[in-house]
ROVEXBA-745381 format. One record per residue: residue in three letters; y, z, x of N, C-alpha, C in turn. Coordinates in steps of 0.001 Angstrom, whole numbers, padded with zeros to 6 digits, always signed. Atoms other than C-alpha are relative to their C-alpha. Layout:
! residues N
ALAYZXYZXYZX/...
//
This chain:
! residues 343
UNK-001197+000000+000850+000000+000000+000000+001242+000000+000882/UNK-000559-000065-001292+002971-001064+001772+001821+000956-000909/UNK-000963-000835+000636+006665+001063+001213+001346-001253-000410/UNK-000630+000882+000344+009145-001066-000456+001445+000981+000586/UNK-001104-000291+000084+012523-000529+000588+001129-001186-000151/UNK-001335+001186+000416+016292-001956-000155+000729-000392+000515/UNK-001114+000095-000939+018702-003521+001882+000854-000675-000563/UNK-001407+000636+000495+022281-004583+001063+000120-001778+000454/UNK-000517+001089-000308+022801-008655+001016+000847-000106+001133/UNK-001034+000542-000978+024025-009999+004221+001025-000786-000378/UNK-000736+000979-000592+026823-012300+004966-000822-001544-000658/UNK+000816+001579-000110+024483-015397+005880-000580-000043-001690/UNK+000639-000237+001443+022835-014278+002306+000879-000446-000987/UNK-000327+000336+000991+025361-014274+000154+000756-001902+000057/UNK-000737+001455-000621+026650-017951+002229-001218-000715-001155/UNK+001415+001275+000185+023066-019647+001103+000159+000590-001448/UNK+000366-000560+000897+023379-017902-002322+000955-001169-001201/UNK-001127+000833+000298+026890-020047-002935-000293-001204-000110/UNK+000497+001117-000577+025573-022837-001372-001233-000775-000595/UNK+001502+000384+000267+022067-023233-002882+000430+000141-002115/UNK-000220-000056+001353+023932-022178-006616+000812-001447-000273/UNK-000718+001027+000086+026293-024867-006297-000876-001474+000333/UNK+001202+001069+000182+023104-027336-005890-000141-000294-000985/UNK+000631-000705+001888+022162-025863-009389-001420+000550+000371/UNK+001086-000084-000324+019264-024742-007685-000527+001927-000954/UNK+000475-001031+000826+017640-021684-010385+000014+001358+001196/UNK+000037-001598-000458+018116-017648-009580-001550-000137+000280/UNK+001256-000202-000252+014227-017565-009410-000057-000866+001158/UNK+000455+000903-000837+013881-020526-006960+001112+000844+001294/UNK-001211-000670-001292+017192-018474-004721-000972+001071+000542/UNK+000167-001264-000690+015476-015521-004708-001663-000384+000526/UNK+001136+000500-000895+012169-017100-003487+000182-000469+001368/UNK-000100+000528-001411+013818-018693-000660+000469+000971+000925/UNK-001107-001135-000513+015602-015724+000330-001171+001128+000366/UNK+000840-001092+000008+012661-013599-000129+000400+001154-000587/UNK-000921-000799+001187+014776-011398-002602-000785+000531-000999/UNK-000153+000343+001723+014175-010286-006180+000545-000651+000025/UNK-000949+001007+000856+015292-012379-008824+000914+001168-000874/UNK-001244-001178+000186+017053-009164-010015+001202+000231+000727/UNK-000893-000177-000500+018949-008896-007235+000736-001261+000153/UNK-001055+001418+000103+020210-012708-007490+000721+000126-000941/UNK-000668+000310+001149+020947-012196-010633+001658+000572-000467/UNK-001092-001455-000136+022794-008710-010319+001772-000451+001050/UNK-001006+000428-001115+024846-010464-007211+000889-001165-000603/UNK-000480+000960+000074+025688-013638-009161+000802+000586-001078/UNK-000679-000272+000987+026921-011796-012213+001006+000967+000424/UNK-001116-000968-000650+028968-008911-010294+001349-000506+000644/UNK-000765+000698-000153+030510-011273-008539+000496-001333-000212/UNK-000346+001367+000512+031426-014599-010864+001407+000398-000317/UNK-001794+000191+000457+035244-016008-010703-000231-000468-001307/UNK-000204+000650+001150+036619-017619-013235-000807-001469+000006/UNK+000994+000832+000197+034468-019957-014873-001664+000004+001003/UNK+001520-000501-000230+031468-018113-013868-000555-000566+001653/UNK+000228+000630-001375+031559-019850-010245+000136+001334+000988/UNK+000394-000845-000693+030172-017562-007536+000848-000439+000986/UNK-000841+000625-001032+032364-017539-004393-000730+001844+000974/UNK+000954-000534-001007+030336-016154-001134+001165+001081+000780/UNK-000736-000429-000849+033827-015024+000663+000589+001183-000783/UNK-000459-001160+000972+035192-013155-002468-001294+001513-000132/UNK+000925-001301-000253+031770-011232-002706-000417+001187+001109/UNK-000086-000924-001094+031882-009825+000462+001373+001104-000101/UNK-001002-001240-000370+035300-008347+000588-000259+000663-001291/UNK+000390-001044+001264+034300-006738-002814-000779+000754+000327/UNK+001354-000627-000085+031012-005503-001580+000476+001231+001383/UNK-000315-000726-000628+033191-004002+001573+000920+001404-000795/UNK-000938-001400+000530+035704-001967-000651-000892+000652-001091/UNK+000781-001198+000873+032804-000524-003064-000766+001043+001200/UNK+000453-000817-000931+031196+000721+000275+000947+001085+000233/UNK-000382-001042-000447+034322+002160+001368+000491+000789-001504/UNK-000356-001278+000981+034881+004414-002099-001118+000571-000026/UNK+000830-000884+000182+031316+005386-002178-000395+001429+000994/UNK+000110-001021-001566+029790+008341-000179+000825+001493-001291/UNK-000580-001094+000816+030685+011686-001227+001139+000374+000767/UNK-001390-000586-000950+034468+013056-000441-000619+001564+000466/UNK+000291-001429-000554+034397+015992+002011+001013+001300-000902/UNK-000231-001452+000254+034956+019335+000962+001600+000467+000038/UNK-000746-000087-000299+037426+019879+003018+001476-000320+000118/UNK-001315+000904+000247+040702+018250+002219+001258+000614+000566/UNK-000819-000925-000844+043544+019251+004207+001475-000222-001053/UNK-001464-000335+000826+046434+021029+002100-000981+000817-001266/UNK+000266-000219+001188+043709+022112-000867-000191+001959+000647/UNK+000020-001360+000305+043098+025902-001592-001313+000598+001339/UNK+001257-000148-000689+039557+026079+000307+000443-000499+001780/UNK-000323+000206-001594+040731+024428+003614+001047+000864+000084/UNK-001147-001326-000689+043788+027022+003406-001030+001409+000538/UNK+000722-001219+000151+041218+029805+003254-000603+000116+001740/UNK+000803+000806-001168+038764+027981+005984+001454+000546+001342/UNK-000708+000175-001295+041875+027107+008627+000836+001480+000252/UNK-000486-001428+000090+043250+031062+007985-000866+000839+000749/UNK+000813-001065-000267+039728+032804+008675-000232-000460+001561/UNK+000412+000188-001343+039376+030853+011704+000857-000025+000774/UNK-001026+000347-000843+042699+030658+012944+000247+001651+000242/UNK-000561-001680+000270+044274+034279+012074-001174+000845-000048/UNK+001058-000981+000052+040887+036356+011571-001517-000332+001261/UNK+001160+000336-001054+038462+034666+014249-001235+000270-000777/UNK+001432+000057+000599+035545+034496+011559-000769-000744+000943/UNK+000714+000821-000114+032743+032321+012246-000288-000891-001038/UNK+000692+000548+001048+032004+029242+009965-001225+000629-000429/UNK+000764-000865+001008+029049+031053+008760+000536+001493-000748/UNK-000255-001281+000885+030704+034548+007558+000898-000960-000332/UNK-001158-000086+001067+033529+032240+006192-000683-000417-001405/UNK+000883+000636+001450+030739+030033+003907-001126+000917-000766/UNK+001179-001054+000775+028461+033578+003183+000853+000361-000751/UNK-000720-000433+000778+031757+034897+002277+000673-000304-000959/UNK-000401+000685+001561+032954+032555-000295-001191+000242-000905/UNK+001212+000443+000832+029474+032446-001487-000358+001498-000542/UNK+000395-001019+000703+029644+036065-002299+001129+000211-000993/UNK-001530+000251+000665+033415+035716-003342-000148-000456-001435/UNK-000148+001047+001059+032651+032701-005871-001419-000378-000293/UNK+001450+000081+000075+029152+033031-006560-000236-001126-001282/UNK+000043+001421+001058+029075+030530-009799+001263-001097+000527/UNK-000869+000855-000148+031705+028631-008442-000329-001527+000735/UNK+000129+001088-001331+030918+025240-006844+001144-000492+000706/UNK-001158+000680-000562+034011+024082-005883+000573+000981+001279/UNK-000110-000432-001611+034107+027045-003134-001282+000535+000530/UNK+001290-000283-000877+030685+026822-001928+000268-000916+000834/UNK-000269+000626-001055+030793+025463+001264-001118-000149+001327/UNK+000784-000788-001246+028147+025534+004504+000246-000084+001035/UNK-000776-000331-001375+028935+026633+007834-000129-001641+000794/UNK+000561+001501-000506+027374+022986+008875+001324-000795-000404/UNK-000728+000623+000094+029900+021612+006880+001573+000128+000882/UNK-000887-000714-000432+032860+023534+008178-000398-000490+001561/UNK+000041+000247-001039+031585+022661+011741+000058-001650+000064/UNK-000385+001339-000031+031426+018842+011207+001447-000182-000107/UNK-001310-000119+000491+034676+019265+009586+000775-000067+001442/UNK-000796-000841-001396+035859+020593+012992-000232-001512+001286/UNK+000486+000947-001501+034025+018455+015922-000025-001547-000686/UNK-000523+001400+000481+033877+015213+013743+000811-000573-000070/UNK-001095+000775+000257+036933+014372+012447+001331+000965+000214/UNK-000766-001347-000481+039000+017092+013923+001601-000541-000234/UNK-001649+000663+000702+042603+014756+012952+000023-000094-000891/UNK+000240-000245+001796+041512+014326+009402+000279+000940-001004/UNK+000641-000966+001298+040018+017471+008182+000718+000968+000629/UNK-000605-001206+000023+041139+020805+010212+001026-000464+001118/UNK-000575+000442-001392+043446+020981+012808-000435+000225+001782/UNK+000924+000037-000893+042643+020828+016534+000053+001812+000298/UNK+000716-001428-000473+043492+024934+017031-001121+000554-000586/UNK+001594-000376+000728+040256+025361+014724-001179-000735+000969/UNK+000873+000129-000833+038712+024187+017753-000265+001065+001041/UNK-000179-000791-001182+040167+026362+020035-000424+001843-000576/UNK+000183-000901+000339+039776+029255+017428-001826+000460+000041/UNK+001547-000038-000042+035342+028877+017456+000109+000211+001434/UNK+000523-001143-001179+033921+031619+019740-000551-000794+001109/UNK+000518+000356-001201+032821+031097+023321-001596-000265-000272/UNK+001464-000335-000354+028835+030370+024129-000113+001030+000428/UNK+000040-000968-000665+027054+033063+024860-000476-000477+001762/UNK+000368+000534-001314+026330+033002+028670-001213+000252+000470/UNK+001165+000430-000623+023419+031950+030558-001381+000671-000123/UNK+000971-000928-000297+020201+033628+029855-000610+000384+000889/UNK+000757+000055-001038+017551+034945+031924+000583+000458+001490/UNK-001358-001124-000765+020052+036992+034463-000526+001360-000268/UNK-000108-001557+000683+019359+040489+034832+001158+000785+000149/UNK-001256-000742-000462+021997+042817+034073+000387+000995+000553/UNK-000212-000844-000760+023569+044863+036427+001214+000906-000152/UNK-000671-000842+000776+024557+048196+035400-000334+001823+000812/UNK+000175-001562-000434+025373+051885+036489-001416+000693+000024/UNK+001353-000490+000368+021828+052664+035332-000881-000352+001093/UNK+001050+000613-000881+019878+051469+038402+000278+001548+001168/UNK+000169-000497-001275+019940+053250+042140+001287+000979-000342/UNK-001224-000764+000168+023578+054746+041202+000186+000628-001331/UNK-000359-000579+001684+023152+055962+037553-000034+001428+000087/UNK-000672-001786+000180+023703+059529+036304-002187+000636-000385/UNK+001579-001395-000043+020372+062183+036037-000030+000075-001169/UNK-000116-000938+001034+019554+062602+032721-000943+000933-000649/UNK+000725-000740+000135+018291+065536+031394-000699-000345-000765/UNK+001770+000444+000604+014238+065131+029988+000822-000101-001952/UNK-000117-000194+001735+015954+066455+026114+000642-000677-000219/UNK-001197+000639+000783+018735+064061+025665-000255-001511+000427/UNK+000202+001244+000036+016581+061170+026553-000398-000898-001561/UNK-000005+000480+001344+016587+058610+023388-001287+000237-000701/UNK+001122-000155+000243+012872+059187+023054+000201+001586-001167/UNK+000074-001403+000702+013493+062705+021652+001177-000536-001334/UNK-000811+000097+000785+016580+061212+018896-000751-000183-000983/UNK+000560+000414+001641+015744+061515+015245-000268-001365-000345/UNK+000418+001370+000586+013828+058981+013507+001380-000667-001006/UNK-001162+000628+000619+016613+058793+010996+001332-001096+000609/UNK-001071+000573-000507+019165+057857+013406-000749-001859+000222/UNK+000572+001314-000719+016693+055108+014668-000205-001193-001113/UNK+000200+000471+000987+016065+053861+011005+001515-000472-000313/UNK-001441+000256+000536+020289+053566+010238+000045+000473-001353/UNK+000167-000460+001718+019250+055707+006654+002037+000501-000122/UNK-001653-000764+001096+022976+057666+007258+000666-000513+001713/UNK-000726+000387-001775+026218+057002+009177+000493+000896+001041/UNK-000474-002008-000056+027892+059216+011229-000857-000476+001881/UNK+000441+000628-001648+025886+057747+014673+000233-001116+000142/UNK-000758+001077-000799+027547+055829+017200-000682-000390+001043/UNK+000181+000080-001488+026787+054088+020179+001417-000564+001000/UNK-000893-000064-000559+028858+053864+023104-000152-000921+001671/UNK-000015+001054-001098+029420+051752+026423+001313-000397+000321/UNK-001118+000776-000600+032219+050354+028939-000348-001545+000147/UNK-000188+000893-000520+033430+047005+029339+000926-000304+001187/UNK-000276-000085-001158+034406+046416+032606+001124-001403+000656/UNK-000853+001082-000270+037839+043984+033718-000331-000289+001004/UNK+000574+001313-001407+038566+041842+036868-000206+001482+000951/UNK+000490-001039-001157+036533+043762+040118-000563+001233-000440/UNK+000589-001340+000534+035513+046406+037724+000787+001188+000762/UNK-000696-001465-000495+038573+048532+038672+000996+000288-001439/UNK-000485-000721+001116+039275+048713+034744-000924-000410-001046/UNK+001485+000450+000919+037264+049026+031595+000768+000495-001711/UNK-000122-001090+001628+037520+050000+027748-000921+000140-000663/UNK+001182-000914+000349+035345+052076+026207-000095-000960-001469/UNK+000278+000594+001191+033784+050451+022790-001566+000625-000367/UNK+000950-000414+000744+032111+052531+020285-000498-000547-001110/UNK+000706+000799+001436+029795+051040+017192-000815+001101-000584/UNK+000824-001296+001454+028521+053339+013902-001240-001447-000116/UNK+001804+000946-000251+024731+052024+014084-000004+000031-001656/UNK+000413+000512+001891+024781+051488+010101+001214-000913-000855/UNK-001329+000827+000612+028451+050462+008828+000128-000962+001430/UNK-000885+001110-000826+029107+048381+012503+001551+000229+000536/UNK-001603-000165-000536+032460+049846+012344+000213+000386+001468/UNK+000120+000077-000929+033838+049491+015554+001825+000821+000619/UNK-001344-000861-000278+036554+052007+017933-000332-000758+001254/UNK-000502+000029-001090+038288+050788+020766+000682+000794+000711/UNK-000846-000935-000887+039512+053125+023740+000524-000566+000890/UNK-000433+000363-001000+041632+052265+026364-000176+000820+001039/UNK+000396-000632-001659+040764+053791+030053+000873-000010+000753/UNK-001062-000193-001002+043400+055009+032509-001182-000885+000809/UNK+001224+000264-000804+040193+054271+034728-001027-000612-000513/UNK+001246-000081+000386+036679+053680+035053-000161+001785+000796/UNK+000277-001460-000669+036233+057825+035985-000897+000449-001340/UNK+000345-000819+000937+033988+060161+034258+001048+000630-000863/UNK-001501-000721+000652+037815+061918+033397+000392-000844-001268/UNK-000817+001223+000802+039029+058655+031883-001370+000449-001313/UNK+000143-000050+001330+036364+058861+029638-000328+000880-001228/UNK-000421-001314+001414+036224+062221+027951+001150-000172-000104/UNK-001203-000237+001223+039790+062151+027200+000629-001358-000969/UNK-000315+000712+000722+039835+058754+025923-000938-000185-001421/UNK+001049+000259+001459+036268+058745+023818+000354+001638-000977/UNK-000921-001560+001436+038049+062464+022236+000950-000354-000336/UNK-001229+000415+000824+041153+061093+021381-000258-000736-001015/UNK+000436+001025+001003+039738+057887+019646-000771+000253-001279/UNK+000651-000860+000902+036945+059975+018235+000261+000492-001047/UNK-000387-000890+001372+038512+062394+016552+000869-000109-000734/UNK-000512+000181+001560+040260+060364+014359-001108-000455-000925/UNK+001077+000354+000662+037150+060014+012937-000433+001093-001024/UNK+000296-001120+000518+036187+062506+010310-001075+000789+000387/UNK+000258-001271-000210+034500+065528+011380-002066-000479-000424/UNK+001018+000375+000958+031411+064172+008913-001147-001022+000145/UNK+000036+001399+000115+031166+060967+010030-000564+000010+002114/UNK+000125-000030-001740+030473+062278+013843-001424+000867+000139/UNK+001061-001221-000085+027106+063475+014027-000904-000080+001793/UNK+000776+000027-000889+025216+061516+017216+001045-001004+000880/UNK+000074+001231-000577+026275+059162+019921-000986+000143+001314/UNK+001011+000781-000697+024264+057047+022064+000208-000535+000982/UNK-001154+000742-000972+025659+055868+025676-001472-000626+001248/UNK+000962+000254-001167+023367+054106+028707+000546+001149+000928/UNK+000295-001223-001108+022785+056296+031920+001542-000533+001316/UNK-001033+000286-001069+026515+054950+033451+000343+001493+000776/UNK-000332-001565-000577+028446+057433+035706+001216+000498-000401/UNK-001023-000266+000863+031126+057623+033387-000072+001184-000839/UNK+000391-001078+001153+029324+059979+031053-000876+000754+001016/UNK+000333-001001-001296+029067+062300+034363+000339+001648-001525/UNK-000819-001272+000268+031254+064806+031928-000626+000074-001916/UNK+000649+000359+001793+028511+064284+028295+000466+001443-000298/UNK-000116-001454+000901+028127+068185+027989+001457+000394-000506/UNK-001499-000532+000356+032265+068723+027629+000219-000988-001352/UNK-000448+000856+000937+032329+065501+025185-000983+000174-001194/UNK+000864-000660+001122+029519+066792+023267+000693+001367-001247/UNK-001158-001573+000292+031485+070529+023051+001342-000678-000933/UNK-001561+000367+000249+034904+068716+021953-000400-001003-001430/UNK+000375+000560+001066+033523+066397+018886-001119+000483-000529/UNK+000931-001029+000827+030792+068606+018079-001294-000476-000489/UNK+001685+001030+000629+027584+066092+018138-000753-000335+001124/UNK+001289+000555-000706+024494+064829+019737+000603-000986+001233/UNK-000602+001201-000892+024832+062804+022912-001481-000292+000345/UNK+001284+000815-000479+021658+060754+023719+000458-001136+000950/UNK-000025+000585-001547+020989+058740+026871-001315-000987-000224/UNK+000964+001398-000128+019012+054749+026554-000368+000225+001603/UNK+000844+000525-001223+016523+054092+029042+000461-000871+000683/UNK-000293+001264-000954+017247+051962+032229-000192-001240-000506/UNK+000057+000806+000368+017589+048647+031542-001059-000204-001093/UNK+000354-000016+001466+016806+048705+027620+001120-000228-000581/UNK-000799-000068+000912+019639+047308+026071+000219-000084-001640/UNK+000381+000508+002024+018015+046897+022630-000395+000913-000744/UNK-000213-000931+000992+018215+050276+022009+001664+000238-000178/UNK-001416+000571+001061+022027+049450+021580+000340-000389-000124/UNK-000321+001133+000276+021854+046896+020200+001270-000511-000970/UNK-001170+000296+000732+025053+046882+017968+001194+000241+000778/UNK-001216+000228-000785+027180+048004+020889-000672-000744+000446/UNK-000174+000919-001178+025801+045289+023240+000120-001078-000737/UNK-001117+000919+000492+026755+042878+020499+001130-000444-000105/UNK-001874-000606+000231+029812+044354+019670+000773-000483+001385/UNK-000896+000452-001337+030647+043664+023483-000423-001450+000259/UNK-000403+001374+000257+029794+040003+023139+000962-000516-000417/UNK-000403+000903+001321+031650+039547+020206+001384+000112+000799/UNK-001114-000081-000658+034580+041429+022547+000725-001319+000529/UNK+000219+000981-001185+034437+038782+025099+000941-001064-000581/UNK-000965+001019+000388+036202+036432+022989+001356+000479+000011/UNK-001408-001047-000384+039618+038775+023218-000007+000325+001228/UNK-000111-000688-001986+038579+040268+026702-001071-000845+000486/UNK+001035+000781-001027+037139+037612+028738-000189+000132+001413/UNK+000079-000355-001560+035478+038396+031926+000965-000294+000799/UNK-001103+000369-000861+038172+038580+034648+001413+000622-000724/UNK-001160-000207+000682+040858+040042+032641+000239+001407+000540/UNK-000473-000718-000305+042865+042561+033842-000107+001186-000793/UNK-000193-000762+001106+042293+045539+030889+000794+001017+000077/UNK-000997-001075-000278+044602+047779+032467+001614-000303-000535/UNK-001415+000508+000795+047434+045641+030862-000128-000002-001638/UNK+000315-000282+001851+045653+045974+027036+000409+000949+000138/UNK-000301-001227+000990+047546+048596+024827-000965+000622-000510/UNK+001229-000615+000839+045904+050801+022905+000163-001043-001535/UNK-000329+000503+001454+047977+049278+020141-000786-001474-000309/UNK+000771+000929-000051+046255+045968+021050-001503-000086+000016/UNK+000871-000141+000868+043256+047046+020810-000704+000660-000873/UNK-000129-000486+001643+043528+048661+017642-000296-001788-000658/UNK-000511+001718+000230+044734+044635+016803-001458-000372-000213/UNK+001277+000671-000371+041159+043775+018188-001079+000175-001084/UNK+001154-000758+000808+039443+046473+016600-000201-000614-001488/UNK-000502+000542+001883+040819+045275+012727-000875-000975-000207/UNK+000514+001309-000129+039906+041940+013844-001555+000158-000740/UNK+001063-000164+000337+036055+042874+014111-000323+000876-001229/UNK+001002-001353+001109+035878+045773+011424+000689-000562-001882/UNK-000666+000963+001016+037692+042779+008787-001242-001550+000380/UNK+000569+001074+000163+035091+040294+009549-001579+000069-000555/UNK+001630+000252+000173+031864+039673+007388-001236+000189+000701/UNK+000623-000347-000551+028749+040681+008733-001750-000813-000917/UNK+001241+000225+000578+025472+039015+008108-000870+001431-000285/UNK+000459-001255-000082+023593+042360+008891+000476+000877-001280/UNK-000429-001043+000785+025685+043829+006266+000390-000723-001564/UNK-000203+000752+001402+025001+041485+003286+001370-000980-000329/UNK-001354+000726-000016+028300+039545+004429+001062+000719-000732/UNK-001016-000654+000522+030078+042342+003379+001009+000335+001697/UNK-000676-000496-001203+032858+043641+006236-000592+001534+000521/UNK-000056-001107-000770+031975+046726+008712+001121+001234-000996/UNK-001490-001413+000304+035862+048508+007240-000774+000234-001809/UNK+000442+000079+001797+034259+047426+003285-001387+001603+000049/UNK+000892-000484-000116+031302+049137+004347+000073+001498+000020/UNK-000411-001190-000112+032469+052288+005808+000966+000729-000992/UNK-000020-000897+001111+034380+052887+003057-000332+000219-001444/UNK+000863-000679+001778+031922+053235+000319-001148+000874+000914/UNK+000829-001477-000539+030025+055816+002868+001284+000956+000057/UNK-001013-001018+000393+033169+057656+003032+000080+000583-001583/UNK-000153-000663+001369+033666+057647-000782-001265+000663-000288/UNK+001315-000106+000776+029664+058154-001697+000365+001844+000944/UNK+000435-001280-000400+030057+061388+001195+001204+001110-001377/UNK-000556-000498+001228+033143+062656-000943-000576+000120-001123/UNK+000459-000241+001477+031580+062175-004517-001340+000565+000087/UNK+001057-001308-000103+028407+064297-002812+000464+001002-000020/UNK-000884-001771-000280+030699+067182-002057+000489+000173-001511/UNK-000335-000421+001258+032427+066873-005140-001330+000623-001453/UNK+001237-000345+001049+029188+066825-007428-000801+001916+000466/UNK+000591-001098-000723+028181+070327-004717+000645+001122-000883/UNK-001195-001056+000005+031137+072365-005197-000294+000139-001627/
//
């Protein structure tokens, strides 16, 4: 059985079609010579007859070019409509990703078709026709690659890392914490500027994602108790139960930062970064704001506060494409309306 398929009349086709009608030579006898249907002679001679029913080979073509160019489906994207304002906003001003911007319409406008969208599209949109559809800083706004796999990473935790004591290794941390059932545990880690003679501290709540930025006089054990207590404890009291840091030599001074926020400090195994795995994301996702080589001793705090918004305002697959800040505060309200229901 062989597969029939269709192809559009050539040129030379519709020449011999003119040519062989103006003989008088019969639609059945055309489309035999042609190797055609006689449907499709027929369809071609009647679509395109001038006046007085006379077929003209040169007229059918430029007709057959301008139905091509209206067909096709129009893109999505139209530059000036409501949906590309949304689109060229999340990627310009909020540094989404085409996928949290097309999960997030799609939770936004859930019956809606007219703002369903897929990240596929939104990326053609971009690298295709990048004068058309968005503009070119929606090129410049899509995140870095990640870099090179297969590298091992090199980290305080090796020959120079800190001692840690047998009880505050992660092995001993509650199952709960390890499950993400409540929030309230953090993990913790430096990122390190140009020469690694500056860093900022970046904490992540292992269930909401929400994310704190510290700024570092230093990289010192000093620098970072008084910067991870300042940042901290604007955190509610409630909401601070564990954190989680690798074996750097920064967290020389855990027992005082334990004492001063009033919670658990646990210590990941040597090269294991996938037990924190939401900060060693979280410091990917950095990377696009603080790119290796950057001086961090010139970031504000106020800047990265800026940063922080950024990430704890952007959709989260992990989190049902809801935001990290959305998130954290319906565990804030739910802990309130427990107390209230107590009392």
């Amino acid at each position: 059985m062989t597969t029939r398929s269709y192809r559009h009349l050539s040129a030379e086709e519709r020449a011999a079609i003119m040519l062989l009608a103006d003989e008088g030579v019969t639609t059945r006898d055309i489309s035999r010579r042609l190797g055609r249907s006689p449907s499709t002679i027929s369809r071609e001679r009647r679509r395109n007859a001038m006046a007085g029913k006379v077929y003209n080979a040169t007229a059918a073509s430029a007709a057959y070019r301008q139905r091509r160019q209206r067909c096709g489906r129009r893109c999505k994207l139209q530059s000036g409509s409501m949906l590309w304002q949304y689109v060229h906003d999340r990627l310009i001003y909020f540094a989404w990703s085409p996928e949290q911007i097309a999960c997030r319409l799609e939770r936004m406008f859930p019956d809606d078709p007219d703002w369903k969208i897929s990240h596929e599209t939104i990326y053609a949109a971009i690298y295709a026709h990048p004068k058309g559809a968005l503009k070119k800083a929606m090129v410049e706004a899509l995140r870095q690659h990640k870099p090179q796999r297969g590298q091992k990473r090199r980290t305080a935790a090796g020959k120079g890392g800190m001692v840690v004591p047998e009880d505050l290794r992660i092995i001993h941390r509650p199952e709960d914490v390890t499950q993400r059932k409540l929030p309230g545990h953090w993990e913790g880690d430096f990122i390190k500027g140009a020469y690694n003679r500056s860093a900022v501290g970046t904490v992540v709540e292992r269930k909401t994602r929400f994310v704190i930025l510290c700024k570092m006089a230093d990289c010192s054990a000093d620098a970072a108790l008084e910067s991870f207590t300042r940042q901290m404890k604007k955190v509610p009291a409630f909401m601070r139960e564990s954190f989680t840091y690798d074996r750097g030599s920064e967290m020389a001074r855990h027992e005082e930062l334990a004492q001063r926020l009033k919670l658990d400090i646990w210590f990941a195994d040597p090269y294991a970064p996938w037990q924190r795995g939401s900060n060693e994301n979280t410091n990917g996702l950095l990377r696009q704001f603080l790119p290796k080589g950057t001086d961090l001793s010139t970031v504000s705090q106020t800047q990265l506060n800026d940063v922080a918004r950024l990430l704890n305002g952007r959709p989260r697959k992990t989190l049902d494409w809801q935001t990290p800040e959305e998130v954290m505060a319906q565990e804030m309200a739910n802990f309130h309306d427990n107390v209230a229901l107590d009392s």
